[in-house]
C-alpha positions, -999 to +999 in steps of 0.1 A: +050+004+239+017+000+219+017-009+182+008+011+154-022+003+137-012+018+107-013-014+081+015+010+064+038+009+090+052-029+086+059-022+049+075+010+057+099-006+083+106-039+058+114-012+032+137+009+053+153-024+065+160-037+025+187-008+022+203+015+033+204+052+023+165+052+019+147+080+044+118+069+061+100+099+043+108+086+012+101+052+021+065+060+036+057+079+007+069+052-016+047+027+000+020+052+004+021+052-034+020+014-040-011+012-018-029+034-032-026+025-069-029-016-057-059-006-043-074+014-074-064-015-092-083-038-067-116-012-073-114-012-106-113-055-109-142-048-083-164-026-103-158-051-136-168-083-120-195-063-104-207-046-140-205-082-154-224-097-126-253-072-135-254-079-173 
């Protein structure tokens, strides 16, 4: 078996593994979600420290 190089994946397994009752649609989604606004977050820091850097 090969492994997934989805950098999802291992959250979405950890996630389904915390509790029971979640489905893994709503648990991929869910983590879907987090990524995408931590990493927003991480381009907005980015784009400050760079704006600062320039001044």
């Amino acid at each position: 078996m090969t492994e997934s190089t989805d950098p999802l994946d291992p959250w979405t397994a950890r996630l389904l593994r915390l509790g029971e009752g979640i489905s893994p649609e709503a648990a991929r989604t869910f983590v879907q979600d987090l990524y995408t606004h931590a990493q927003a977050d991480l381009d907005e820091k980015r784009a400050e420290a760079e704006f600062e850097r320039e001044e």
